[in-house]
C-alpha positions as CSV (number, residue, x, y, z in Angstrom):
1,X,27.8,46.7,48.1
2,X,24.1,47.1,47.9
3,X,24.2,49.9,45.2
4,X,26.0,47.3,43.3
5,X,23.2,44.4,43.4
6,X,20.9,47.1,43.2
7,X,22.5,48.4,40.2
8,X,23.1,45.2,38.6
9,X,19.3,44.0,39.5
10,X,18.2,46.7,37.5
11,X,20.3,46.3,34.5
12,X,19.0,42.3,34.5
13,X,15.3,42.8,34.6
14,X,15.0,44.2,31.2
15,X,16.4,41.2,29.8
16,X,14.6,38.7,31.6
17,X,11.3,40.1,31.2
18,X,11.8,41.2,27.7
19,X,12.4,37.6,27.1
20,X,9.5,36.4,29.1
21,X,7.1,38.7,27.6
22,X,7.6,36.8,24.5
23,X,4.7,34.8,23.0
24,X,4.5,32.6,20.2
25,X,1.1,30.9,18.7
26,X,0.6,29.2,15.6
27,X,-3.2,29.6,13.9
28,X,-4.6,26.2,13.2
29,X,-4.4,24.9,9.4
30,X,-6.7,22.8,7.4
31,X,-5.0,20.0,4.7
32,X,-8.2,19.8,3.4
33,X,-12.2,20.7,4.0
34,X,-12.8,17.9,6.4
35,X,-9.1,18.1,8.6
36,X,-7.4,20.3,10.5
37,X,-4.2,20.7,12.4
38,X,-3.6,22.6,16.0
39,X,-0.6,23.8,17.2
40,X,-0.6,23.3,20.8
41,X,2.9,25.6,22.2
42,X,5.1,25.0,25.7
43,X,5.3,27.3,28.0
44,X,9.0,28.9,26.7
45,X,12.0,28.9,28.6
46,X,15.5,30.3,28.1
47,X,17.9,29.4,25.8
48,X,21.5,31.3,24.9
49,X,22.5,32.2,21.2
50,X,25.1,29.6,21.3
51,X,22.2,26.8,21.5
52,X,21.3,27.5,18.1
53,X,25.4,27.2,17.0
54,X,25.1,24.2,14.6
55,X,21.9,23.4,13.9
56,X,20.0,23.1,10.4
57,X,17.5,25.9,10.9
58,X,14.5,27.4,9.3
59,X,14.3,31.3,9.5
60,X,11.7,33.5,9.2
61,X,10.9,37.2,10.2
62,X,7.9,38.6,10.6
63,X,6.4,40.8,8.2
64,X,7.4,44.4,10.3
65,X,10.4,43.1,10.9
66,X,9.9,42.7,14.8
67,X,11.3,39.1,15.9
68,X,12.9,35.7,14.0
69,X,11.2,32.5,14.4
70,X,14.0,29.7,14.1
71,X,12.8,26.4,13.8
72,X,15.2,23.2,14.5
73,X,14.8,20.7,11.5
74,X,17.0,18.0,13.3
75,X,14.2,18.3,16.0
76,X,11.3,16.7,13.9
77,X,9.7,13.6,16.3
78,X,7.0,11.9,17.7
79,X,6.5,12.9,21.4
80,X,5.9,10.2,24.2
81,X,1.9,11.4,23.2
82,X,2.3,10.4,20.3
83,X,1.9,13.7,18.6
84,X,4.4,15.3,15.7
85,X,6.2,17.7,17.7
86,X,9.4,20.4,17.0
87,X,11.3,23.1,19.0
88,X,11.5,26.3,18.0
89,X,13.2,29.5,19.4
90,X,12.0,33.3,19.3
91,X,14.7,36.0,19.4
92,X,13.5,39.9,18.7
93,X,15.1,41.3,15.3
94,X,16.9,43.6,16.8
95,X,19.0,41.6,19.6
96,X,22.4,41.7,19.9
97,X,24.8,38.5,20.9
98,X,23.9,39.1,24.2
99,X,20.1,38.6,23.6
100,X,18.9,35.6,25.5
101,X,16.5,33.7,23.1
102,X,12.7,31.7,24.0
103,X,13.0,28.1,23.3
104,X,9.3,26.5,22.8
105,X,8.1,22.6,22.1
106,X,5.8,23.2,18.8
107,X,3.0,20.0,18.9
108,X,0.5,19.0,16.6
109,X,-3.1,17.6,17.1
110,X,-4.0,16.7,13.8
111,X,-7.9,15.7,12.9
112,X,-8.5,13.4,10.1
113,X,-6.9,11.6,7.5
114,X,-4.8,13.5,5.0
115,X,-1.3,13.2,3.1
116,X,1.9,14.5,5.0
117,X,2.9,17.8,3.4
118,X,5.1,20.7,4.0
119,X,2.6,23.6,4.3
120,X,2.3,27.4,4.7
121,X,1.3,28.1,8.5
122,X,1.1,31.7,9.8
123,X,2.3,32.4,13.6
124,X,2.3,35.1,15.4
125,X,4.9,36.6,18.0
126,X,3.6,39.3,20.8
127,X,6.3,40.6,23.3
128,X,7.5,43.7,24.5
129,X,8.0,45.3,20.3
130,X,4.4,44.6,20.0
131,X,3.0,42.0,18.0
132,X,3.6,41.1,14.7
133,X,3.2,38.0,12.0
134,X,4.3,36.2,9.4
135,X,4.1,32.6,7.9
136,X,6.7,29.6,7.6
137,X,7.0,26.2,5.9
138,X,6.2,23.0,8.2
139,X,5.8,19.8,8.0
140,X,2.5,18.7,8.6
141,X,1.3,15.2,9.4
142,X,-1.2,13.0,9.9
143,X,-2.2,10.0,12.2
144,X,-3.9,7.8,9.2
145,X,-2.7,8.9,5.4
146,X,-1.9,7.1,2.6
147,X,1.7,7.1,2.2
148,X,1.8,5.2,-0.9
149,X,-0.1,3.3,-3.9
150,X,-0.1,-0.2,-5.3
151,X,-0.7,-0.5,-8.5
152,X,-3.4,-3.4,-8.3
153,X,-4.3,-6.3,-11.0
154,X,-7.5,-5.1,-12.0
155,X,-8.1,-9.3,-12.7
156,X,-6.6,-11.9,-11.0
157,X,-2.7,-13.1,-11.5
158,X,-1.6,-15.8,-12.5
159,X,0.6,-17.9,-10.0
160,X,1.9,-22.1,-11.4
161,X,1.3,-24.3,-8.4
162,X,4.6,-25.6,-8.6
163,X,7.8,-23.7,-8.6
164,X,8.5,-20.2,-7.5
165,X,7.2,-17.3,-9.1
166,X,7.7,-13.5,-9.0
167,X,4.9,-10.7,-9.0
168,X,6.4,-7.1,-9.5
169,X,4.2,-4.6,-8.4
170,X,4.4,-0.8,-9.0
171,X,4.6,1.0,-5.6
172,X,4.4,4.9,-5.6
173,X,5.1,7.6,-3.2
174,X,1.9,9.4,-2.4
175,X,3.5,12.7,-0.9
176,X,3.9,15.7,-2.9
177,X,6.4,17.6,-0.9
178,X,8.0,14.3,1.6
179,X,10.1,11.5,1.0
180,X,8.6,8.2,2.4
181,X,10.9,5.7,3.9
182,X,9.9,1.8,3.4
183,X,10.2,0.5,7.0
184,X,8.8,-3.0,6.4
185,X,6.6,-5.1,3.8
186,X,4.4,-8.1,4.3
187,X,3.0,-10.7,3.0
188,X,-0.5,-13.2,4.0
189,X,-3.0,-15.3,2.6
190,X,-6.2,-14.2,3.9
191,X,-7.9,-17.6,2.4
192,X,-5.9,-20.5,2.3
193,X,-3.0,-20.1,4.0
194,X,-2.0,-23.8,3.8
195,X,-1.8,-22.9,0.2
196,X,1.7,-21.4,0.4
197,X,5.3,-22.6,1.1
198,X,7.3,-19.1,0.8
199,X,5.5,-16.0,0.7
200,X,8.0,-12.9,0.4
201,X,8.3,-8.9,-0.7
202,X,10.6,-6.6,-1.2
203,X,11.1,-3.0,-2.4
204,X,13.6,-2.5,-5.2
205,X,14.3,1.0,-3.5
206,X,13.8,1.6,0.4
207,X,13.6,5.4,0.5
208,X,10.8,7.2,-2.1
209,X,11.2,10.4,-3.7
210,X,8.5,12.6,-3.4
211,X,5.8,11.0,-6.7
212,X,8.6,8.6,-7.2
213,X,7.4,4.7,-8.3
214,X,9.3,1.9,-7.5
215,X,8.9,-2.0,-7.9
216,X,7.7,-4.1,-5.1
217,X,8.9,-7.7,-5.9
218,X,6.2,-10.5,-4.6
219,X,8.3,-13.9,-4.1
220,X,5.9,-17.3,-4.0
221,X,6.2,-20.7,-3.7
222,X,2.6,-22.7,-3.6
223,X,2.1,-26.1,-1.3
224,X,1.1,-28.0,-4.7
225,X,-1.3,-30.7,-2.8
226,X,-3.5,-27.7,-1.4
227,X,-3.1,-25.4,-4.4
228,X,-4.4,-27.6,-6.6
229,X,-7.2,-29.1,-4.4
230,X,-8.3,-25.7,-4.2
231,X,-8.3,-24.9,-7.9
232,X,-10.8,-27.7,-8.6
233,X,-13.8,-27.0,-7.8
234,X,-13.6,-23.3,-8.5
235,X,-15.2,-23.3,-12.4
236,X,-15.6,-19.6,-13.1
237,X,-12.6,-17.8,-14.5
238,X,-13.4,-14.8,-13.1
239,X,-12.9,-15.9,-9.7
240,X,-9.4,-16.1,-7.2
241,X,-8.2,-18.9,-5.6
242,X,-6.9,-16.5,-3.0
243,X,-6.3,-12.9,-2.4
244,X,-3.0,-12.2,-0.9
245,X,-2.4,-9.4,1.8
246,X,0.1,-7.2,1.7
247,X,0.9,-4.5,4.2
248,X,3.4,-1.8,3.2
249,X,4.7,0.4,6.9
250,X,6.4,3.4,5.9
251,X,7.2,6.7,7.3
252,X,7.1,10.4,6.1
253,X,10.3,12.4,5.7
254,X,10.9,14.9,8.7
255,X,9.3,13.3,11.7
256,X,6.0,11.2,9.9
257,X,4.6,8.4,12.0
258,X,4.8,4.9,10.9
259,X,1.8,3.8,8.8
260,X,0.9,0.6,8.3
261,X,-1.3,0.0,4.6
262,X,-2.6,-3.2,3.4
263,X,-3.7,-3.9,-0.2
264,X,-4.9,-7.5,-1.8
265,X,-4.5,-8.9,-4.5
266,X,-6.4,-11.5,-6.3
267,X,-4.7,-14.8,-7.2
268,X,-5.4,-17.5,-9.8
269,X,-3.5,-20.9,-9.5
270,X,-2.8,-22.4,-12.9
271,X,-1.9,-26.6,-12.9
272,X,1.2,-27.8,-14.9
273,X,0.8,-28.8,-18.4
274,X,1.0,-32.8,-17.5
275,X,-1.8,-31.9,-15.2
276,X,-3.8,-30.7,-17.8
277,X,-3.0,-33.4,-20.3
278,X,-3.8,-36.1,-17.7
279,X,-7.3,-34.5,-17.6
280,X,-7.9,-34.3,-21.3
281,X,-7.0,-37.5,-21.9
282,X,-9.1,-39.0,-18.4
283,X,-12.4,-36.7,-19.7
284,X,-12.1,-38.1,-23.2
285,X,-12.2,-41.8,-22.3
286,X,-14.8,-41.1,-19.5
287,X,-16.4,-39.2,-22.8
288,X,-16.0,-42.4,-24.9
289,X,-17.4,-44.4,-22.4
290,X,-20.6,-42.8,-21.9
291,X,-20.9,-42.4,-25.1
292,X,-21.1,-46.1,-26.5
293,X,-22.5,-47.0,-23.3
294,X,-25.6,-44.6,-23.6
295,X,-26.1,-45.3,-26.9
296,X,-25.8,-49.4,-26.9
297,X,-23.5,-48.6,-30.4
298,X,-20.1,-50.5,-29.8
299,X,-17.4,-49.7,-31.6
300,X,-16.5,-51.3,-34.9
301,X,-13.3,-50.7,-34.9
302,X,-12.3,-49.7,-30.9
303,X,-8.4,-48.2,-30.8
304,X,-9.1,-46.5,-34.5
305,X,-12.9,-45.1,-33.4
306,X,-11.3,-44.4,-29.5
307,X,-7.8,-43.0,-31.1
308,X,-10.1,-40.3,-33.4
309,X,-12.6,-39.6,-30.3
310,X,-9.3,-38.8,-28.2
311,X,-7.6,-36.5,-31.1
312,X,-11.4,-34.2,-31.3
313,X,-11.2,-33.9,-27.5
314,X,-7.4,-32.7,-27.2
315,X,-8.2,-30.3,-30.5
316,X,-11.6,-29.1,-29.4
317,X,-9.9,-28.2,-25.8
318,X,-6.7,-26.7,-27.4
319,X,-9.3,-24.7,-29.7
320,X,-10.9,-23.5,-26.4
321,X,-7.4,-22.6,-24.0
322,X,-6.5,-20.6,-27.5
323,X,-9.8,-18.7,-28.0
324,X,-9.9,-18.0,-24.0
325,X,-6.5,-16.6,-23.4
326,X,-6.1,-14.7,-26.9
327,X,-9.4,-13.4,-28.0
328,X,-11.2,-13.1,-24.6
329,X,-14.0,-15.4,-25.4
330,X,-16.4,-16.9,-23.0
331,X,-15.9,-21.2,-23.0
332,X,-19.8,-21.6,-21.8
333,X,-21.4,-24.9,-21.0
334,X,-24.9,-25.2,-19.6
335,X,-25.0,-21.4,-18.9
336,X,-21.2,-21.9,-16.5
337,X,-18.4,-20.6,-17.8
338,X,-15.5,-22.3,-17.7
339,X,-12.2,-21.1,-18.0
340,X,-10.2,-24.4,-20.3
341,X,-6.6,-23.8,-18.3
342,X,-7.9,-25.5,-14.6
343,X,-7.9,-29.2,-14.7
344,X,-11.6,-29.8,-14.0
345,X,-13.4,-27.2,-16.8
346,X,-10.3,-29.0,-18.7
347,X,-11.6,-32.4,-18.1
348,X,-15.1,-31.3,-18.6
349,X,-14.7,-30.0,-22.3
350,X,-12.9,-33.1,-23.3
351,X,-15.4,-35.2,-21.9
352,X,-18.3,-33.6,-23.6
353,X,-15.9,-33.9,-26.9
354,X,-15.3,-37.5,-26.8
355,X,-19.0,-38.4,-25.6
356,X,-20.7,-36.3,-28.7
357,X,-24.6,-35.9,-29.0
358,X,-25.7,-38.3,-26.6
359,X,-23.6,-37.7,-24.0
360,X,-24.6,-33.7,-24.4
361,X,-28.3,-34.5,-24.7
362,X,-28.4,-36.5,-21.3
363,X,-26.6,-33.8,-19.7
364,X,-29.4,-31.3,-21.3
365,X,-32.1,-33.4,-19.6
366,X,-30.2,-33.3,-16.2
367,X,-29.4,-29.7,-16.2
368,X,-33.3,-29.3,-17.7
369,X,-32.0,-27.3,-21.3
């Protein structure tokens, strides 16, 4: 009985320290100049042929032919450090079904921000054939890149303080090699949040091919009172009312992190036609006014001289709304430019129509021109 164990001792070792003299390292890669990724590798353990039975594998051998390196797709995840890890096996080229196999947890400490990729990495295998090497395709990935793209207004939009409106946005997937899932998008005021009733977005597609646009639709709904309270006193038409927030989450195909982005966009509130109007016409009697009343001239003939005063100031402030929105020109008064579609530059231009010379001329000697 003790030849037997003896004999079947010595047939086992060779197995078990063929398997155990098995090493598997990974040399560190570098996405670009300023990152790099490590591969930090468990301590391996045994695993039979028949735990490799189903499972979407990567295969490579290396270069003389020595081992396969079998690397579990399915097994692509974020470990409980946080860190991109995968399992993959060892098994020397020349085993047979009985061949027990190294199993190995692959991690990666990446350094920097760069884009997720799928990337040529060279490992190397040392056991009991000697050592050998040879490269495979991984997915590589980072704990800060930029998933995606928004295409961003390069002035601001254009949102009606009354009524919903709908922004649609070009989002683009980033990644060359990786689809990018949309996990979540968001949407914030970051300076008047009062401003807003219903602030919404949402991708047309939830899952990016790699390069692949998509739209991202911007649902809004403005709190009138505060829109257009905050639209008044904001004269230059180059300005926003309010830059909205939005923060896109996705995640990288084949075990990316979720990664938060935020972009803003620049907002313009425009008033409702009767809004305007309502100015026009209160700027062009203010204008009349001031006019008569600074020159001590009355009117011979008030509704007929007020009735032609109120026609220049609605002309001369349609003549300004069409040369600002269609040719680009500057509306300037006093050195401010105005922009003729917000209620007070609105009112302003009408009132400087209806009051004529002397109106103009005090304003000169005010504003020291």
């Amino acid at each position: 009985m003790n030849r037997f164990f003896q004999a079947m001792f010595i047939l086992v070792i060779p197995i078990f320290t063929t398997a155990q003299d098995i090493h598997l390292k990974f040399d560190p890669l570098s996405p670009t100049k300023a990152t790099s990724v490590g591969f930090i590798v468990s301590e391996g353990d045994f695993a039979s042929p028949h735990d490799l039975v189903d499972k979407p594998l990567r295969v490579e051998e290396t270069q003389e032919h020595k081992y396969r390196l079998f690397v579990d797709t399915q097994s692509f995840k974020i470990d409980k450090w946080h860190r991109f890890a995968f399992n993959a096996y060892v098994q020397p080229a020349r085993a047979n079904a009985n061949t027990r196999i190294m199993q190995y947890t692959v991690s990666e400490d990446p350094t920097g921000a760069f884009r997720d990729d799928i990337s040529l990495v060279t490992f190397h295998i040392s056991g009991h054939d000697g050592e050998d090497v040879a490269t495979i395709k991984l997915p590589v990935h980072s704990d800060d890149g930029d998933n995606t793209t928004l295409a961003i207004p390069s002035t601001p939009r254009k949102i009606g303080i009354s009524g919903t409106s709908t922004l649609e946005l070009g989002l683009k997937n980033n990644l060359d090699a990786l689809h990018v899932t949309i996990n979540a998008t968001e949407v914030s005021s970051t300076m008047c949040p009062n401003c807003w009733l219903v602030m919404s977005a949402k991708p047309s597609l939830g899952v990016l091919a790699p390069g692949r646009p998509t739209s991202l639709l911007v649902s809004l709904r403005p709190n009138t009172v505060p829109a257009f309270v905050g639209t008044i006193f904001t004269l230059n038409p180059d300005t926003a009312h309010d830059f909205l927030l939005i923060t896109v989450s996705t995640t990288a195909d084949q075990g990316g992190i979720l990664t938060p982005q935020e972009f803003k966009i620049p907002i313009r509130f425009f008033p409702s036609p009767w809004h305007l109007l309502i100015a026009v016409i209160l700027g062009a009697v203010i204008g009349c006014l001031l006019r008569f009343g600074l020159t001590d001239q009355p009117a011979s003939h008030p509704l007929k001289t007020y009735g032609t005063l109120l026609l220049i100031s609605f002309v001369t402030w349609i003549f300004a709304l069409v040369l600002f929105s269609y040719t680009e020109t500057r509306v300037t008064v006093f050195g401010f430019s105005f922009d003729p579609s917000q209620v007070l530059p609105a009112g302003l231009i009408a009132l400087l129509a209806g009051g004529g010379p002397a109106i103009v001329g005090k304003l000169k000697e005010m504003f020291g021109k």
